[in-house]
N, CA, C and O atoms as a Maestro MAE file, in Angstrom:
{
 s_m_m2io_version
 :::
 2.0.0
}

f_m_ct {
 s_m_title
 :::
 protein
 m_atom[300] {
  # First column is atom index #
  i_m_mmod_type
  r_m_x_coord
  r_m_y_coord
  r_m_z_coord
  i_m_residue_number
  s_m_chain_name
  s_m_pdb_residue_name
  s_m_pdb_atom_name
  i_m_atomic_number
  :::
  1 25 87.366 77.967 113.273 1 A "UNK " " N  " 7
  2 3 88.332 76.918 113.033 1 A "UNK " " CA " 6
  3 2 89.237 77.325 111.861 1 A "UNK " " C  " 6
  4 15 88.909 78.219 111.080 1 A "UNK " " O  " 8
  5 25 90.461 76.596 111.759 2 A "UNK " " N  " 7
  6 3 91.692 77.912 111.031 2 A "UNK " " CA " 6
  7 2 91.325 76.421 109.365 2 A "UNK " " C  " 6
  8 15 90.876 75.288 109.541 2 A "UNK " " O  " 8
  9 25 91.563 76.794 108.552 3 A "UNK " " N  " 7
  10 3 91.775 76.156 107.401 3 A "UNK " " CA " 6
  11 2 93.366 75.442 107.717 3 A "UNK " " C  " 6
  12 15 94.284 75.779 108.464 3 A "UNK " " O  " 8
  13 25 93.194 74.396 106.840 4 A "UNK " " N  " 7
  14 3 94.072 73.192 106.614 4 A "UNK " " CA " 6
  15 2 95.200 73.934 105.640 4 A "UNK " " C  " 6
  16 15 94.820 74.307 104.530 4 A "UNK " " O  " 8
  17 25 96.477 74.138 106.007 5 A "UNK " " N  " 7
  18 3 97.589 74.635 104.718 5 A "UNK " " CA " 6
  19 2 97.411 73.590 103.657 5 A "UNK " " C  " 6
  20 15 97.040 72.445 103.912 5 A "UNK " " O  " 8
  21 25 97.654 73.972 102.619 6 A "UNK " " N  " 7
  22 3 97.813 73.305 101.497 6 A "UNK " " CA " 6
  23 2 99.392 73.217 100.920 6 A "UNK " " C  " 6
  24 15 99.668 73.766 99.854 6 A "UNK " " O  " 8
  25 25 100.369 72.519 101.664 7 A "UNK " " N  " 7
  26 3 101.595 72.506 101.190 7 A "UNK " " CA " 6
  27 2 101.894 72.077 99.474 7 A "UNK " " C  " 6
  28 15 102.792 72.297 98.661 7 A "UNK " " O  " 8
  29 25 101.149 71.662 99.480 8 A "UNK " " N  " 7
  30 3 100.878 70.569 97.689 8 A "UNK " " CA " 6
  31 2 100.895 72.281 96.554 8 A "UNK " " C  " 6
  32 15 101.431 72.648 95.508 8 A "UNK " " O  " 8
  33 25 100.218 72.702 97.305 9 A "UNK " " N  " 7
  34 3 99.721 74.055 96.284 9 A "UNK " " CA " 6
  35 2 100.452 75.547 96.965 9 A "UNK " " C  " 6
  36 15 100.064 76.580 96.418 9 A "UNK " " O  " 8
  37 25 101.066 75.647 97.654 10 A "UNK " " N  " 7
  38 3 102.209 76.164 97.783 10 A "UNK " " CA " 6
  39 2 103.405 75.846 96.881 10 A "UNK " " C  " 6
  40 15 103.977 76.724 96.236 10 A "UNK " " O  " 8
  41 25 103.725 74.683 96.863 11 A "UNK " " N  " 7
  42 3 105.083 74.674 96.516 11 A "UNK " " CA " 6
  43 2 105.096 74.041 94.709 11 A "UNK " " C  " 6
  44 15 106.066 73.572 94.113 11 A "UNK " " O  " 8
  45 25 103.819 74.219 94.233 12 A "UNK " " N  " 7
  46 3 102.827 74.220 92.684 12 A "UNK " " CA " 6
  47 2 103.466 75.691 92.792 12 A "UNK " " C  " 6
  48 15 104.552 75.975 92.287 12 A "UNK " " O  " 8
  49 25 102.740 76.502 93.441 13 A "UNK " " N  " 7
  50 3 102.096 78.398 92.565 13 A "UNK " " CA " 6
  51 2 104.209 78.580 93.232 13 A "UNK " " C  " 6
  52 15 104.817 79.055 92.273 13 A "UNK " " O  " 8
  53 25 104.697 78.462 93.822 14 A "UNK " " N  " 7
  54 3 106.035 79.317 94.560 14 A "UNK " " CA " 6
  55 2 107.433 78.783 94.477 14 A "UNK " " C  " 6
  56 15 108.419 79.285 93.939 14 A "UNK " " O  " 8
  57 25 107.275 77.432 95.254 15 A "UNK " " N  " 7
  58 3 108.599 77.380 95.661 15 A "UNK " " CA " 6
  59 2 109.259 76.722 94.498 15 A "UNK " " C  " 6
  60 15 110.457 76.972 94.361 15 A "UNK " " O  " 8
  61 25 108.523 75.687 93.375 16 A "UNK " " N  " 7
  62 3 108.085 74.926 92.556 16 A "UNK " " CA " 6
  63 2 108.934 75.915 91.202 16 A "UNK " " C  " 6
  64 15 109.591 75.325 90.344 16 A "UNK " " O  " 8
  65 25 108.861 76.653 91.201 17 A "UNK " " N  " 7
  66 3 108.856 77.868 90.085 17 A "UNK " " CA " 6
  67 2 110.113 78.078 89.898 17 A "UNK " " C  " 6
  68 15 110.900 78.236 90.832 17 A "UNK " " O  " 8
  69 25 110.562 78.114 88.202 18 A "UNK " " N  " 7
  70 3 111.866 78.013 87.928 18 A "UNK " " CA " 6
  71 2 112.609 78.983 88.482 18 A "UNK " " C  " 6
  72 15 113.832 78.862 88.549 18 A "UNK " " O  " 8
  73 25 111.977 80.044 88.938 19 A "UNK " " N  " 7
  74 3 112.872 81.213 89.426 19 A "UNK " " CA " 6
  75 2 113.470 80.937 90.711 19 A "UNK " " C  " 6
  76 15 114.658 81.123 90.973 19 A "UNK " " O  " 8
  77 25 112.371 80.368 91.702 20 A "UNK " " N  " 7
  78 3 112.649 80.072 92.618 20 A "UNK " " CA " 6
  79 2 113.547 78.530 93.145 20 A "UNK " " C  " 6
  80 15 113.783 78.283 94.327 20 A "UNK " " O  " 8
  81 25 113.857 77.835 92.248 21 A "UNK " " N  " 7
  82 3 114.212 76.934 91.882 21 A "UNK " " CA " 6
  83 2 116.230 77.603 91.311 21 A "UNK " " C  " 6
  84 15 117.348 77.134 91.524 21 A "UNK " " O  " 8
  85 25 115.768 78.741 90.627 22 A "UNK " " N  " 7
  86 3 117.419 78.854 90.522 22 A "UNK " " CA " 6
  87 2 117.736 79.863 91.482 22 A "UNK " " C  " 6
  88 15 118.920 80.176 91.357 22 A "UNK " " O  " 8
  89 25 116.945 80.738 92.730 23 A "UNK " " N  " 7
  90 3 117.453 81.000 93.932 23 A "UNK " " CA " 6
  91 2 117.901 80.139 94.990 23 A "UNK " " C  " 6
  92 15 118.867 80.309 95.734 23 A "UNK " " O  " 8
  93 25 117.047 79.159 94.963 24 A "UNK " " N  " 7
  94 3 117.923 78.157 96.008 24 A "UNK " " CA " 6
  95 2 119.074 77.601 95.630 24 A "UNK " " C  " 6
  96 15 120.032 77.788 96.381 24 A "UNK " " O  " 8
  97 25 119.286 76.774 94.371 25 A "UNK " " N  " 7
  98 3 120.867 76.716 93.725 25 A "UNK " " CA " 6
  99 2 121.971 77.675 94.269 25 A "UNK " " C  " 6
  100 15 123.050 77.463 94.823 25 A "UNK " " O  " 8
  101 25 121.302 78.814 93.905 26 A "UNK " " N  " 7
  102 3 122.498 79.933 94.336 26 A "UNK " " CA " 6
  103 2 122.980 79.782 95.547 26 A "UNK " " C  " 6
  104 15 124.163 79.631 95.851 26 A "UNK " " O  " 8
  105 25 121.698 79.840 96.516 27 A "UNK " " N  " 7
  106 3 121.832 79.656 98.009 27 A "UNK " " CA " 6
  107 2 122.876 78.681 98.200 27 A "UNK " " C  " 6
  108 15 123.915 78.918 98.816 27 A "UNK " " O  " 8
  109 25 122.540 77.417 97.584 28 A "UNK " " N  " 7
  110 3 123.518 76.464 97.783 28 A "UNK " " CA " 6
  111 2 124.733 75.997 97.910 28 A "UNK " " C  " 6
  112 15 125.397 75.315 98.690 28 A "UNK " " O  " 8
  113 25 124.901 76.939 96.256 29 A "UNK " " N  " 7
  114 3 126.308 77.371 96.015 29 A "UNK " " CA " 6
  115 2 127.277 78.005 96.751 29 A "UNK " " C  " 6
  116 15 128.480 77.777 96.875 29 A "UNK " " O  " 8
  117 25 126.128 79.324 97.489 30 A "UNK " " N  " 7
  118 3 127.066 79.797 98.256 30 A "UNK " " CA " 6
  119 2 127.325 79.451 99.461 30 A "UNK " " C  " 6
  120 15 128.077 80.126 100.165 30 A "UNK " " O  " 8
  121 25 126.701 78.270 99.908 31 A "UNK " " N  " 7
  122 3 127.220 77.584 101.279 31 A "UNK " " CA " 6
  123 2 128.456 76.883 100.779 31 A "UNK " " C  " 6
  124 15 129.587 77.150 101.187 31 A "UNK " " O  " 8
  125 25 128.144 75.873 99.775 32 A "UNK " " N  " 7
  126 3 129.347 75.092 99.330 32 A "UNK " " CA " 6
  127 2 130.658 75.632 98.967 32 A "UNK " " C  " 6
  128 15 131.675 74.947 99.068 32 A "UNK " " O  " 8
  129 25 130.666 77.096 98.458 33 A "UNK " " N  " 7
  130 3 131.963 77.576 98.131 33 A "UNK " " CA " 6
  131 2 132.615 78.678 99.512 33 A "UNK " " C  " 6
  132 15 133.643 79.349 99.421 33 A "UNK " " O  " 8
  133 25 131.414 78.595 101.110 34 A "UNK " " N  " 7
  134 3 132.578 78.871 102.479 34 A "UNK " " CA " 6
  135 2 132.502 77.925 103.182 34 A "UNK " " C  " 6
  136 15 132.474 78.062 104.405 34 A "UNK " " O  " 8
  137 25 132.434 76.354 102.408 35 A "UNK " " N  " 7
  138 3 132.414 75.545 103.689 35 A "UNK " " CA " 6
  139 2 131.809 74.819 105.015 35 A "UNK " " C  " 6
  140 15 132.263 74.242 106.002 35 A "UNK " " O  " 8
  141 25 130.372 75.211 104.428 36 A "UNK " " N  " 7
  142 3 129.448 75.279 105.373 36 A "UNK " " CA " 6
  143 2 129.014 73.842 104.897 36 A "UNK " " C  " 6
  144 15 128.844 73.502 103.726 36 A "UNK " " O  " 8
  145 25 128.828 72.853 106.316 37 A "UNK " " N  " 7
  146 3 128.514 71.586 106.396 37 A "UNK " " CA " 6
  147 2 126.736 71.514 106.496 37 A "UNK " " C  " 6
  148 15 126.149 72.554 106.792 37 A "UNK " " O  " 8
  149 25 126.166 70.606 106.309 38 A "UNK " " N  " 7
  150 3 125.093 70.187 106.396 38 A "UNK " " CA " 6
  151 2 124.800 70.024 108.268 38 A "UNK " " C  " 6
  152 15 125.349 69.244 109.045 38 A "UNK " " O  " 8
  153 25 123.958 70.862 108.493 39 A "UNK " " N  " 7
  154 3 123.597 70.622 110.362 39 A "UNK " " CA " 6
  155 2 124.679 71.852 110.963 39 A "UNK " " C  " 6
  156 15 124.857 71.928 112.178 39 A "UNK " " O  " 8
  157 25 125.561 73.046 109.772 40 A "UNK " " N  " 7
  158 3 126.062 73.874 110.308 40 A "UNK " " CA " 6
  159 2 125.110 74.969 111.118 40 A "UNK " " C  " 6
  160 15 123.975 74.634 110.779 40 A "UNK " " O  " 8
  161 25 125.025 75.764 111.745 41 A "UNK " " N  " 7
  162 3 123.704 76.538 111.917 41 A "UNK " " CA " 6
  163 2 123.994 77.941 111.858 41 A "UNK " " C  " 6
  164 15 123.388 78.863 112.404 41 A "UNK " " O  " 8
  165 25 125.151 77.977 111.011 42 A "UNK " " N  " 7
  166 3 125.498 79.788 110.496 42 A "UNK " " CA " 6
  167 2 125.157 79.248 109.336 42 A "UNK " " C  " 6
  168 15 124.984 78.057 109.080 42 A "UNK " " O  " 8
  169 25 125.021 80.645 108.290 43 A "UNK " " N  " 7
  170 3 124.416 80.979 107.217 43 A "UNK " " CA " 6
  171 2 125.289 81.915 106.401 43 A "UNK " " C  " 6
  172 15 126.008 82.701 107.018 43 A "UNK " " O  " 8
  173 25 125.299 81.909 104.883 44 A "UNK " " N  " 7
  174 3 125.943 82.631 104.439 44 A "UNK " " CA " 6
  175 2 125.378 83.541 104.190 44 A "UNK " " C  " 6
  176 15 124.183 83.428 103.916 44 A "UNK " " O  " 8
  177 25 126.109 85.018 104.184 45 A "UNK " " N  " 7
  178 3 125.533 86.109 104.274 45 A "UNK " " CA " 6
  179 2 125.688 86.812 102.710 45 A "UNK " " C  " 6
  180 15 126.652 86.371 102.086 45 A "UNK " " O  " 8
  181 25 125.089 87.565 102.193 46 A "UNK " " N  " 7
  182 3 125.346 88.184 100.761 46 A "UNK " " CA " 6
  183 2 125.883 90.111 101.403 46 A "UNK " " C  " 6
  184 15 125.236 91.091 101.771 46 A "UNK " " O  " 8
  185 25 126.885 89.905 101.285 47 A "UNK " " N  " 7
  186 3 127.317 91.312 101.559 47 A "UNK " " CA " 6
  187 2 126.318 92.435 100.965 47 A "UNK " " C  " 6
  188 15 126.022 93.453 101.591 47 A "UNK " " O  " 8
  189 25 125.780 92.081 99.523 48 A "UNK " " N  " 7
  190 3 125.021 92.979 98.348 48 A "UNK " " CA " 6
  191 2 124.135 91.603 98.240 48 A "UNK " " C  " 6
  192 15 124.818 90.589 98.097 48 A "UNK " " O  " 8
  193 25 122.597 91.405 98.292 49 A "UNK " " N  " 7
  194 3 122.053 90.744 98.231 49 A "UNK " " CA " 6
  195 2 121.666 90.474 96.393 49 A "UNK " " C  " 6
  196 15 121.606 91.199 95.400 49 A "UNK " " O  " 8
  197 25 121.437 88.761 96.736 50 A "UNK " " N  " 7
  198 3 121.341 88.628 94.965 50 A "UNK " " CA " 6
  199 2 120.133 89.179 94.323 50 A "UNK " " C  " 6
  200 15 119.827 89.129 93.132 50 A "UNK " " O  " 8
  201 25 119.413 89.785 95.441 51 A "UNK " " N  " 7
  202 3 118.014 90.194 94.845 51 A "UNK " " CA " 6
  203 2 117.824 91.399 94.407 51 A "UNK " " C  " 6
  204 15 116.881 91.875 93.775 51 A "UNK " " O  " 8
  205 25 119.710 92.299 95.154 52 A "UNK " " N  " 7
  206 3 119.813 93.689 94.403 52 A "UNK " " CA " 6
  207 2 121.224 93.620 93.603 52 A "UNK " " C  " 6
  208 15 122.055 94.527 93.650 52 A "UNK " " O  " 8
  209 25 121.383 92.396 92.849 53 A "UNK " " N  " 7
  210 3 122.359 92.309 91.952 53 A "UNK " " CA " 6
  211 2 123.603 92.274 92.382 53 A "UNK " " C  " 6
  212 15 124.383 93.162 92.038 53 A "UNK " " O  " 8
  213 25 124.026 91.170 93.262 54 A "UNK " " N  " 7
  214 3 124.861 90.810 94.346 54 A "UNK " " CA " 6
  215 2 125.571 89.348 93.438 54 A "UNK " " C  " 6
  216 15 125.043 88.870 92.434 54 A "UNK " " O  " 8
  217 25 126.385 89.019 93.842 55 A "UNK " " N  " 7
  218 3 126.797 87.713 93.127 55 A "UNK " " CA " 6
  219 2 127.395 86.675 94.133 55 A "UNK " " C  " 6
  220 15 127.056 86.849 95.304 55 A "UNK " " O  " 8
  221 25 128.366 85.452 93.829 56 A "UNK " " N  " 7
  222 3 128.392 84.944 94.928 56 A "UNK " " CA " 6
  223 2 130.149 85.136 95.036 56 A "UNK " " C  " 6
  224 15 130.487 84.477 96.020 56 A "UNK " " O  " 8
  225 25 131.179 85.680 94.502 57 A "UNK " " N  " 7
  226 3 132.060 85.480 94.427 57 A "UNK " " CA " 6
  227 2 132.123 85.677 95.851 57 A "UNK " " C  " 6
  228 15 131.167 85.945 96.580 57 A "UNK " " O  " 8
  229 25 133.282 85.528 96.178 58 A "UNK " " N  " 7
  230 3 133.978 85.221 97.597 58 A "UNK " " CA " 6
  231 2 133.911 86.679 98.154 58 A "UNK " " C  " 6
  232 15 133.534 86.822 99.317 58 A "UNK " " O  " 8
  233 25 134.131 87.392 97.667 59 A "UNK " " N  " 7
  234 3 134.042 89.063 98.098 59 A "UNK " " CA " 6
  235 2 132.647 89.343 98.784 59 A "UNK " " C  " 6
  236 15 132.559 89.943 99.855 59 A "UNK " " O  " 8
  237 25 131.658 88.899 98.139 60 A "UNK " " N  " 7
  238 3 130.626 89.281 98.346 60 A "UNK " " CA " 6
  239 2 129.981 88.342 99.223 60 A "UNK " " C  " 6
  240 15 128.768 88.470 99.390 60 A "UNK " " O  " 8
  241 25 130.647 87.351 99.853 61 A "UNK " " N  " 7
  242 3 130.347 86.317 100.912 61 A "UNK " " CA " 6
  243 2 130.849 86.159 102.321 61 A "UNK " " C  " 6
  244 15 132.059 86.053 102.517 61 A "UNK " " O  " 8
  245 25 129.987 86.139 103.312 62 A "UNK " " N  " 7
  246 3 130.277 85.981 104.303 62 A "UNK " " CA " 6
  247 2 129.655 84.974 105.448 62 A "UNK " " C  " 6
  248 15 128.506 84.533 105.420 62 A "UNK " " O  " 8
  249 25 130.544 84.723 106.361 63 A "UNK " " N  " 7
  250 3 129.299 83.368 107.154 63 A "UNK " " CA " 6
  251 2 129.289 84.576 108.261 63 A "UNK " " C  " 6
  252 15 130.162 85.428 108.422 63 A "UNK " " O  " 8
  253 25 128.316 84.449 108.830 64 A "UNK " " N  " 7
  254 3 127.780 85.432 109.934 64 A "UNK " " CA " 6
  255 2 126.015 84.255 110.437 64 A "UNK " " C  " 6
  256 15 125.123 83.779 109.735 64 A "UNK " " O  " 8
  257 25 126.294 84.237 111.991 65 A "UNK " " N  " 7
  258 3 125.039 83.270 112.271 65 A "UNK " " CA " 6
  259 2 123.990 83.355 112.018 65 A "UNK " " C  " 6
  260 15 124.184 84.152 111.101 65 A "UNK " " O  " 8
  261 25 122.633 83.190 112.015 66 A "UNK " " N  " 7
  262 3 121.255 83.003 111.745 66 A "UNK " " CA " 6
  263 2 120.758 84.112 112.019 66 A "UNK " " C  " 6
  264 15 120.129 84.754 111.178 66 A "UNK " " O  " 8
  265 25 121.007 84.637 113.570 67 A "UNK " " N  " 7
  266 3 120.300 85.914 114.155 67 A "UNK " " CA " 6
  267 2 120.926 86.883 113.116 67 A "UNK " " C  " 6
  268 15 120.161 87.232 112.217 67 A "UNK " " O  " 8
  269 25 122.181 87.373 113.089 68 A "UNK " " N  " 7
  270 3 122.495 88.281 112.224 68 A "UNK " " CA " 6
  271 2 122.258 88.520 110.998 68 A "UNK " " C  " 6
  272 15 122.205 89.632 110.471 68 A "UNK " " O  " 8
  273 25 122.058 87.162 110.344 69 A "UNK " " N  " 7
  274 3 121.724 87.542 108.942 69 A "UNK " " CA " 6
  275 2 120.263 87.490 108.586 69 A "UNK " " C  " 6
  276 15 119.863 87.903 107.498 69 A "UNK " " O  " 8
  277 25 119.448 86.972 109.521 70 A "UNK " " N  " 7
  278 3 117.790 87.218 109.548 70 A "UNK " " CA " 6
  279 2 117.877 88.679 109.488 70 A "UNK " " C  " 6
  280 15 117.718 89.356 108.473 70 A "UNK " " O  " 8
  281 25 118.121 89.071 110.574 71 A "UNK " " N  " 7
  282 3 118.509 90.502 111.082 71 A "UNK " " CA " 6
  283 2 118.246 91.583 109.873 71 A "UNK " " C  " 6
  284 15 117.383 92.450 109.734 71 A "UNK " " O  " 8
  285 25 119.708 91.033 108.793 72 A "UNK " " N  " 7
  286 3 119.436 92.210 107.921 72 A "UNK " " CA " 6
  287 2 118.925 92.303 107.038 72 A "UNK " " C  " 6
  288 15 118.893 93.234 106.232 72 A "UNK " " O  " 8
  289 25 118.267 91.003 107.052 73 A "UNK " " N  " 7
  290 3 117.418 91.413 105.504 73 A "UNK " " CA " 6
  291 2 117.697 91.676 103.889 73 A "UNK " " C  " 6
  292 15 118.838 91.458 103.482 73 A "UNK " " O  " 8
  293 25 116.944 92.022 103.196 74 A "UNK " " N  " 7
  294 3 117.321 92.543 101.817 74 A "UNK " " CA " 6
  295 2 117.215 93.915 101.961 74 A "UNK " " C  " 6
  296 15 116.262 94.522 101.474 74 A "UNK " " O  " 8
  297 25 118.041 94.432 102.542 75 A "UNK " " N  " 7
  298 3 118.533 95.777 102.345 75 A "UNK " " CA " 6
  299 2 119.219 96.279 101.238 75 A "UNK " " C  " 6
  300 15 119.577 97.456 101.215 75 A "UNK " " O  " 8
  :::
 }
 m_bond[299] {
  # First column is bond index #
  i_m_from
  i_m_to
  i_m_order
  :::
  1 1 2 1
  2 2 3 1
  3 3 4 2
  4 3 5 1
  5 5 6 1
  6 6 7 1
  7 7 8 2
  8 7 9 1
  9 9 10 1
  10 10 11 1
  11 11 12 2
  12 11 13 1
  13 13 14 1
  14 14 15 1
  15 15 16 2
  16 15 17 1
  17 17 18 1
  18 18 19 1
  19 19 20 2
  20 19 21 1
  21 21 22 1
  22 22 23 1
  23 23 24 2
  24 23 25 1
  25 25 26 1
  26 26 27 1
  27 27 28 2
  28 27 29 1
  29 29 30 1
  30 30 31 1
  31 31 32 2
  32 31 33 1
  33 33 34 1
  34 34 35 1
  35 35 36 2
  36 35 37 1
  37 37 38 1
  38 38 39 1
  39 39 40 2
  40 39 41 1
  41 41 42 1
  42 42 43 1
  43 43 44 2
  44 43 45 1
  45 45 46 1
  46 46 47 1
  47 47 48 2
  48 47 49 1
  49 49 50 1
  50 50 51 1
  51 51 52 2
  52 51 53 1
  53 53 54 1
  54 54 55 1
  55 55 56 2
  56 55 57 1
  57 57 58 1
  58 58 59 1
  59 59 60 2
  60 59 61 1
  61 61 62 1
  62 62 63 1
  63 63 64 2
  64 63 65 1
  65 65 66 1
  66 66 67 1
  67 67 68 2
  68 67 69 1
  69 69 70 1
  70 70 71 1
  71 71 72 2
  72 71 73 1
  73 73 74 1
  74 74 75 1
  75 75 76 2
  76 75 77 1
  77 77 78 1
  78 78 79 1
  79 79 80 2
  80 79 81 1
  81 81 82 1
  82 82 83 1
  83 83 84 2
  84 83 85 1
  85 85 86 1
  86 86 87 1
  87 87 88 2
  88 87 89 1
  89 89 90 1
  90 90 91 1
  91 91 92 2
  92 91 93 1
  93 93 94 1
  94 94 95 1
  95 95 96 2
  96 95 97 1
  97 97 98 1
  98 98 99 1
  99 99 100 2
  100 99 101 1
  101 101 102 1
  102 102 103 1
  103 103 104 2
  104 103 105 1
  105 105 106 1
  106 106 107 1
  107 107 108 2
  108 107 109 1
  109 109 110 1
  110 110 111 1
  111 111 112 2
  112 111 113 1
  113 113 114 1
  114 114 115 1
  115 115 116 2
  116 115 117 1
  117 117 118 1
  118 118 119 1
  119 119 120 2
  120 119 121 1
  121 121 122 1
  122 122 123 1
  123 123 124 2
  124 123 125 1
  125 125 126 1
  126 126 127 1
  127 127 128 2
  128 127 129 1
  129 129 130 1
  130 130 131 1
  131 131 132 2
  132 131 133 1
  133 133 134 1
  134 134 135 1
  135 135 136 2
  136 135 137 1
  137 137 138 1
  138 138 139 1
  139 139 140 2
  140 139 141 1
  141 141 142 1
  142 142 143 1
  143 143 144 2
  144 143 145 1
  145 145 146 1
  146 146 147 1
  147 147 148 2
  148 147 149 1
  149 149 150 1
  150 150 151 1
  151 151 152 2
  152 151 153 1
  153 153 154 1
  154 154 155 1
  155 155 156 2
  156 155 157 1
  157 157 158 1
  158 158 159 1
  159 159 160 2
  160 159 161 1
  161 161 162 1
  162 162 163 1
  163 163 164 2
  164 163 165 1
  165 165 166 1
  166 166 167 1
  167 167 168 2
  168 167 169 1
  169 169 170 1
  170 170 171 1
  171 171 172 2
  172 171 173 1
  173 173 174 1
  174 174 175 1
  175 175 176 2
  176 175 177 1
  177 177 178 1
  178 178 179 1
  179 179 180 2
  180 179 181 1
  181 181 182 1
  182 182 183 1
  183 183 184 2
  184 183 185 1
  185 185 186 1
  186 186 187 1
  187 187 188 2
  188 187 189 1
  189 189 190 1
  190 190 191 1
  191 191 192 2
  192 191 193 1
  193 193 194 1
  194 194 195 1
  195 195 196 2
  196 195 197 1
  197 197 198 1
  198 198 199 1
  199 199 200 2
  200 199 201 1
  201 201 202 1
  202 202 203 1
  203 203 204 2
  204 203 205 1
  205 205 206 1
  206 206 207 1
  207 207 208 2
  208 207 209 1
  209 209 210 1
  210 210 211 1
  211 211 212 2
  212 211 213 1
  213 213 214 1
  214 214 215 1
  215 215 216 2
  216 215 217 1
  217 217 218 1
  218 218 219 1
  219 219 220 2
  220 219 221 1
  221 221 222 1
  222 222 223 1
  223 223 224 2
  224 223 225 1
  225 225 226 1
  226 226 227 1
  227 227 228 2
  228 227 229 1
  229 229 230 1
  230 230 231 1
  231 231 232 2
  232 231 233 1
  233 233 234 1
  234 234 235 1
  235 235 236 2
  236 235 237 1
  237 237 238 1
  238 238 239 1
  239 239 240 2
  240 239 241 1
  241 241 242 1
  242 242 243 1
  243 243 244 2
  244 243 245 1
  245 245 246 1
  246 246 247 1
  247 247 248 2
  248 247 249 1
  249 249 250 1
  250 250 251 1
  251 251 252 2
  252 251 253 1
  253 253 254 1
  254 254 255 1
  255 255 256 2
  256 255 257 1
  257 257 258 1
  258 258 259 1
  259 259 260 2
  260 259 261 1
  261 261 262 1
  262 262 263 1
  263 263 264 2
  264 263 265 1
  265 265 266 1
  266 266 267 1
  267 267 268 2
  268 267 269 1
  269 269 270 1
  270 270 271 1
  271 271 272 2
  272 271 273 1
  273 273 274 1
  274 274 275 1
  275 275 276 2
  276 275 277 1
  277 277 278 1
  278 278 279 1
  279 279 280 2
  280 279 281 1
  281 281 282 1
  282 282 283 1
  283 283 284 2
  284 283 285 1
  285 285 286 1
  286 286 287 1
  287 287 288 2
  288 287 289 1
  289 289 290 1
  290 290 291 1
  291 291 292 2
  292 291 293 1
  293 293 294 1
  294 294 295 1
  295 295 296 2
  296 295 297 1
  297 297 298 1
  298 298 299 1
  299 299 300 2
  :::
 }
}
């Protein structure tokens, strides 16, 4: 029998965490500055990802759909 997730203590040890807390901001940001509505189902893309020192200016932003930008990853 599989164990019960513990969402409570996930989002304590991870999502909870100031770091992770000012990655989603970013995320946010960069929907809000191409326009992207709430229930849109493209995604903004980081040309240079912020996790390899990417930023959000407009240069470095793109909307490209879900499949594609799953796709590439933090390359």
């Amino acid at each position: 029998m599989a164990t019960k997730r513990d969402y409570a203590k996930e989002y304590r040890e991870y999502q909870g965490t100031p770091e992770q807390l000012r990655r989603q901001s970013e995320r946010h940001k960069a929907r809000r500055k191409m326009g992207l509505k709430t229930g849109d189902p493209r995604e903004v893309d980081h040309k240079v990802p912020l996790s390899k020192g990417g930023s959000n200016s407009r240069i470095n932003l793109r909307v490209v759909s879900r499949t594609t930008n799953r796709k590439k990853g933090a390359r």
